[in-house]
C-alpha positions as CSV (number, residue, x, y, z in Angstrom):
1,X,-95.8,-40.4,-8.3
2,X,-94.0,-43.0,-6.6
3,X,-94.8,-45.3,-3.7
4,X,-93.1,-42.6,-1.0
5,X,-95.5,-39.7,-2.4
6,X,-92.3,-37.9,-3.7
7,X,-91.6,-37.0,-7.2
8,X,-88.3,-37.7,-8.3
9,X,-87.8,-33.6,-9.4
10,X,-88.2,-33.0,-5.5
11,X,-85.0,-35.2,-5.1
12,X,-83.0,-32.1,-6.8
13,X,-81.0,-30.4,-4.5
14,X,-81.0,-26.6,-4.9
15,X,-78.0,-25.0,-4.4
16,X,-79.9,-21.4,-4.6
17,X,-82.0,-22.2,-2.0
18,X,-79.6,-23.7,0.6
19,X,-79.2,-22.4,4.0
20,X,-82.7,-20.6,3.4
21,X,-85.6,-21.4,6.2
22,X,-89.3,-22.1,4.0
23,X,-92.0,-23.1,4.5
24,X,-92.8,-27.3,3.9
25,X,-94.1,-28.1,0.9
26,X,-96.2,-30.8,2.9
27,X,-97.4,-31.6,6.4
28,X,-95.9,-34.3,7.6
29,X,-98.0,-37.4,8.8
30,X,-95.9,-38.3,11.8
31,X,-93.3,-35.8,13.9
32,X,-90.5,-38.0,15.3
33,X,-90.1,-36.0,19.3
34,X,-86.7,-36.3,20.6
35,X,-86.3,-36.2,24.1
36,X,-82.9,-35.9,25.6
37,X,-82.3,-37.5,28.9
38,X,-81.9,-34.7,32.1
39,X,-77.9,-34.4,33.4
40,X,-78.0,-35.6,37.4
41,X,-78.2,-32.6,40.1
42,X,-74.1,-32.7,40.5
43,X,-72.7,-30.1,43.0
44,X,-69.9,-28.0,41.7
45,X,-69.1,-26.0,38.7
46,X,-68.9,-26.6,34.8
47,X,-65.1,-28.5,34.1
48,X,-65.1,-29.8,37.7
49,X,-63.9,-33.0,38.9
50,X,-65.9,-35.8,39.9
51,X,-66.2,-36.1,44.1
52,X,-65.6,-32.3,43.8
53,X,-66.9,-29.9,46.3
54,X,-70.0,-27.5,45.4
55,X,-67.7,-24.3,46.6
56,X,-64.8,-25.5,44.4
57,X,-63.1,-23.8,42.0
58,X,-62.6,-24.1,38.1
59,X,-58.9,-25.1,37.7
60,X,-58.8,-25.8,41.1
61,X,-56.0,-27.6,43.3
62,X,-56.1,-31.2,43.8
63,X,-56.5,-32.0,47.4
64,X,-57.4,-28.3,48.0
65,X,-59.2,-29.1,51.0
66,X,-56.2,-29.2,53.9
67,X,-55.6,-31.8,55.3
68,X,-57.3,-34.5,52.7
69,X,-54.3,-35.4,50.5
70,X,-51.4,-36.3,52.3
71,X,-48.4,-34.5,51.4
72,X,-46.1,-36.6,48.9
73,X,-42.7,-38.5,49.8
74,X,-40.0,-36.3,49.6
75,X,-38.0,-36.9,46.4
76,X,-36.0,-40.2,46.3
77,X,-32.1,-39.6,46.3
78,X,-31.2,-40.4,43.0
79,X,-29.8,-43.5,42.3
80,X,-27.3,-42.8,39.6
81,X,-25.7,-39.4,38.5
82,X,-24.8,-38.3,35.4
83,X,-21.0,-36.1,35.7
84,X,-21.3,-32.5,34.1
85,X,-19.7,-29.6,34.5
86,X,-20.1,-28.6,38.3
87,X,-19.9,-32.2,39.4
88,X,-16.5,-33.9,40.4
89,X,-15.4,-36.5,38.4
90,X,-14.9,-39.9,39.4
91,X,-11.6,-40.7,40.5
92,X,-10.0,-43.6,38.4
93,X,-7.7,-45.6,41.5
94,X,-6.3,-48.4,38.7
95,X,-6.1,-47.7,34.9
96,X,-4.9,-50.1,32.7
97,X,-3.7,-48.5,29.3
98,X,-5.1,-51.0,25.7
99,X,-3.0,-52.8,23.9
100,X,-3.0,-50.8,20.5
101,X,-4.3,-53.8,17.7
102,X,-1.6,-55.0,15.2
103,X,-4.3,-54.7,12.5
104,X,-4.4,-51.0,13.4
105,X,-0.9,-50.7,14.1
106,X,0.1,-51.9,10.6
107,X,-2.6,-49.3,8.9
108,X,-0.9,-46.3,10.7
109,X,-5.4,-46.1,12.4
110,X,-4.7,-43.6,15.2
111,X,-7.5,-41.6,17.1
112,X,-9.9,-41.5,20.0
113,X,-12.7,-44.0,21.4
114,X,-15.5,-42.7,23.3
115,X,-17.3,-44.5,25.8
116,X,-20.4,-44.0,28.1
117,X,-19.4,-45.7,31.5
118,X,-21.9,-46.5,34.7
119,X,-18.8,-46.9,37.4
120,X,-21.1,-48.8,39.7
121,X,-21.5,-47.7,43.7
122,X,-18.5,-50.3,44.1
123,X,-16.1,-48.4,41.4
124,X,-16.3,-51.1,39.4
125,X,-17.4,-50.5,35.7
126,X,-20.6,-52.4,34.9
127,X,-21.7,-50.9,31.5
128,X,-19.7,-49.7,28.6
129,X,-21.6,-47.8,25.6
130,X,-19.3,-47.1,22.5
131,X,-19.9,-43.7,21.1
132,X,-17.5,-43.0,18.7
133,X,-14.4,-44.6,17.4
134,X,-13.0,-46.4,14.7
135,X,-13.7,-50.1,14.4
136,X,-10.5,-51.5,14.7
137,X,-9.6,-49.5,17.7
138,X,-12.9,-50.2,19.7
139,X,-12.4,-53.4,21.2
140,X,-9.3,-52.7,22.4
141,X,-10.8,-49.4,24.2
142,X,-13.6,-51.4,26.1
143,X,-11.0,-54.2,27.1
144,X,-9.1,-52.0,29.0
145,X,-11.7,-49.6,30.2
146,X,-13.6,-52.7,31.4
147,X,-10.6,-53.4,33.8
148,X,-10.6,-49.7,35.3
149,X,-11.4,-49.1,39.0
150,X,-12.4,-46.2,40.9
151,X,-13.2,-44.8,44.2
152,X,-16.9,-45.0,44.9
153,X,-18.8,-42.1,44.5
154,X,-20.6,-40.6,47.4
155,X,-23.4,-38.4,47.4
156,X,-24.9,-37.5,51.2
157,X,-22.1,-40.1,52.1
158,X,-23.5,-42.9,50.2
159,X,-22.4,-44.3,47.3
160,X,-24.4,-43.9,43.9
161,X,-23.6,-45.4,40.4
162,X,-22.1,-42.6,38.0
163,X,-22.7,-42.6,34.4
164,X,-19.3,-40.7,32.8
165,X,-18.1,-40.3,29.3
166,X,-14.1,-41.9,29.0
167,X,-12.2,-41.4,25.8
168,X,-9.4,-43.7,25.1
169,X,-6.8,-42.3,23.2
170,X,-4.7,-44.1,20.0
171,X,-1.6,-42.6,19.1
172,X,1.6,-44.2,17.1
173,X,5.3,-42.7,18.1
């Protein structure tokens, strides 16, 4: 027998047995008691939220109680709109057409560039995103779009940014 009072054959799990409620083979000398501490007298019900009333209700609406949440902003007029179907488009006041690129010329490259475009509240474009397009026609696309005016937007008779999309076509005679 060992130190512990065990012998090591007792150390053999037994698969037969497991699962099974039996008696101890021993009594032990000392029972460790676990005590688990008591939850605090909170008002309310099972799930509910902290500061909650005792007569809420699970799932409950915040600020149920009238008159204890103010009512939220209304919502914000948007400050930039994106043109979809439904929606006019901008309308372009000064267009300046691209110069087509020798380099292009010469290789017969024709074909569209597509662009994403915020035509700021001014008309002015402020940011060009290229899509699509093939390299050597690109820069020529957002050198010309760049120069592009239009008439401010309104919305509510104020002016908002627009995000449009702009293709700029490349074609040889």
């Amino acid at each position: 027998m060992n130190p512990s009072g065990w012998h090591a054959r007792s150390l053999v799990f037994n698969w037969k047995e497991a699962g099974k409620l039996r008696a101890p083979s021993k009594i032990p000398e000392r029972i460790a008691i676990i005590r688990e501490e008591e939850m605090p007298n909170m008002p309310g019900v099972v799930g509910g939220v902290p500061g909650g009333i005792a007569s809420g209700q699970l799932g409950g609406v915040i600020g149920g109680v009238i008159g204890s949440i103010p009512a939220p902003p209304p919502p914000e007029q948007p400050k930039r709109i994106r043109v979809s179907s439904g929606v006019q488009e901008a309308k372009k006041i000064r267009q300046i057409l691209p110069l087509y690129p020798p380099l292009a010329k010469q290789a017969r490259i024709q074909g569209v560039v597509k662009l994403e475009a915020i035509i700021g509240k001014n008309g002015m474009v402020q940011n060009l995103t290229v899509i699509q397009g093939h390299p050597l026609l690109v820069q020529a696309a957002l050198d010309a779009v760049q120069q592009w005016r239009y008439e401010p937007t309104l919305l509510n008779n104020e002016p908002v940014e627009v995000v449009t999309y702009i293709d700029v076509i490349f074609r040889l005679n």
